[in-house]
N, C-alpha and C positions, 0 to 999 in steps of 0.2 A: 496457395491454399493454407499456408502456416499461420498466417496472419489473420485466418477465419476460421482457425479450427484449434486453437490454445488447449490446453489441459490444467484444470487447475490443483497446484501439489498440496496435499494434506499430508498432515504427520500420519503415524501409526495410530493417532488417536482420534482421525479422523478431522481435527480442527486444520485450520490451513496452517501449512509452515511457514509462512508470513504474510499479511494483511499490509504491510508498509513497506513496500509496494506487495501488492497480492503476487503471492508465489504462483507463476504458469509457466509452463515449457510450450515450446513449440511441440507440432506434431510428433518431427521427427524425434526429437529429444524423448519426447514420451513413449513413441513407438522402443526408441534405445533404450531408456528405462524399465522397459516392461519385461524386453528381451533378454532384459541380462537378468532377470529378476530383483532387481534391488526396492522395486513397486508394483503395486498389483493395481489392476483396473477395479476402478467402481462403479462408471457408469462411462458407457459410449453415447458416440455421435452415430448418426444412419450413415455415414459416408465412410467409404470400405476403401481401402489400398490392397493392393498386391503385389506379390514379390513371384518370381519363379517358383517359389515354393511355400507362402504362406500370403492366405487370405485374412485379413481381421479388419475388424472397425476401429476408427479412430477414437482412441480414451478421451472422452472430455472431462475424465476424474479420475485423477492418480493417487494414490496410496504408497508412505516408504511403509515397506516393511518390517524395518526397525525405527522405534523412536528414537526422536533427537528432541534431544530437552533445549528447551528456545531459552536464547538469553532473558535475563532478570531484568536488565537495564533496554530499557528504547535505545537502538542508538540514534546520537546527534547528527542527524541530516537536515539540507536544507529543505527536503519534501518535507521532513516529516516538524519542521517549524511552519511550515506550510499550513500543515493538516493538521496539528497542535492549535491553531490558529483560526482554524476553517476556511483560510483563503482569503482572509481580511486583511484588508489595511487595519494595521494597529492605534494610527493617527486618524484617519480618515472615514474609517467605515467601510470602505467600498470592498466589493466582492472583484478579484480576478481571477483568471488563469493562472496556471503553475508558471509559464512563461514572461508574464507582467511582473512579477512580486519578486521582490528582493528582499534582503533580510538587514533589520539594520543593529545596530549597536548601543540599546538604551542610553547605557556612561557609555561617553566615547570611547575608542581605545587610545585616545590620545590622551584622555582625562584619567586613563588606567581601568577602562571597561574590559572585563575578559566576554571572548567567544565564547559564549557557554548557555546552556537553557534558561540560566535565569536574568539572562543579558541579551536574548536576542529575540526579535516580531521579526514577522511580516509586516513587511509597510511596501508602497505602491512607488515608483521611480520618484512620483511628481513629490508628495510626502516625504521621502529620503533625500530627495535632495534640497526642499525646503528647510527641513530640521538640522539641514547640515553637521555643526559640532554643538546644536543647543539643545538643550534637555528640555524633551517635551516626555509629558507622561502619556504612555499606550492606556488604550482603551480597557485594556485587561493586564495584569502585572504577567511577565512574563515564567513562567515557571517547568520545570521537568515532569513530563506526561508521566504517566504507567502503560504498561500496553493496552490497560482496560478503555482507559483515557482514550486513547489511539483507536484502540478499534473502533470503539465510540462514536469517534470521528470520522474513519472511514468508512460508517453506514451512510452516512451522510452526501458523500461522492461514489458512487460505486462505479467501477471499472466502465468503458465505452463497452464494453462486449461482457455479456451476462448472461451465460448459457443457463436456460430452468435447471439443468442437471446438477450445477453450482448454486441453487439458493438454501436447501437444505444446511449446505455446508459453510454457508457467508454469515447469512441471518437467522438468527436463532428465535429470532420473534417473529416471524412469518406465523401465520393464521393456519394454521392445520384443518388437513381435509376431515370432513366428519363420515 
């Protein structure tokens, strides 16, 4: 059931406490959360648990009760070069999976290229290992997202599981009912 019934964690200010990767707790975790008070429910699922001594619906929307100020800086991950990228080979074009794509090293590091955002794509196996230690230029100069950047991007791929009760709180540009 955990694995079809997520919760997704918003701050205290209702946005999500992380989009990269989208913050969700399992059932139970949410259930634990709610219990201890440290989040308040915002919208449930129809599908109910019970204990000896309490009945509730599963939270498919959690809320921390106190805010947490989100970092200033994206951090450096290889998803989130990924997602900075949109999932493209940087040499290539081609669209993969999180799983296909490797990240490679504009200046090599042997040439004295640092690991860092403005030295590293997505590029596809076949591409990294054709480019080996030669300098080819990516499709787009590599650079350090914003989280604006990021979210951006992660409209773009939305989660395999998108409960309606989460769209309010994902996309802000959703078509409002009249």
């Amino acid at each position: 059931m955990s694995a079809t019934h997520p919760a997704l964690v918003l701050n205290a200010d209702f946005q999500p406490l992380s989009y990269f990767p989208l913050s969700v707790f399992s059932w139970e975790d949410a259930i634990k959360a709610v219990v201890s008070e440290s989040h308040v429910v915002v919208a449930e699922y129809d599908r109910v648990v019970r204990s000896p001594s309490v009945t509730m619906r599963l939270p498919s929307v959690i809320a921390l009760r106190d805010y947490v100020r989100p970092a200033m800086r994206v951090p450096f991950t290889r998803f989130n070069v990924f997602l900075r990228d949109r999932f493209e080979c940087q040499y290539c074009g081609g669209r993969y999976l999180h799983g296909e794509l490797t990240f490679d090293h504009v200046v090599p590091r042997a040439d004295g290229g640092e690991t860092s955002w403005t030295n590293i794509v997505a590029a596809c196996s076949p591409c990294n290992a054709r480019k080996d230690r030669r300098y080819l230029k990516p499709r787009r100069p590599p650079f350090e997202p914003t989280r604006h950047e990021l979210m951006a991007a992660q409209r773009l791929f939305p989660p395999r599981f998108l409960h309606v009760t989460w769209q309010d709180y994902l996309y802000w540009d959703v078509e409002l009912e009249r």
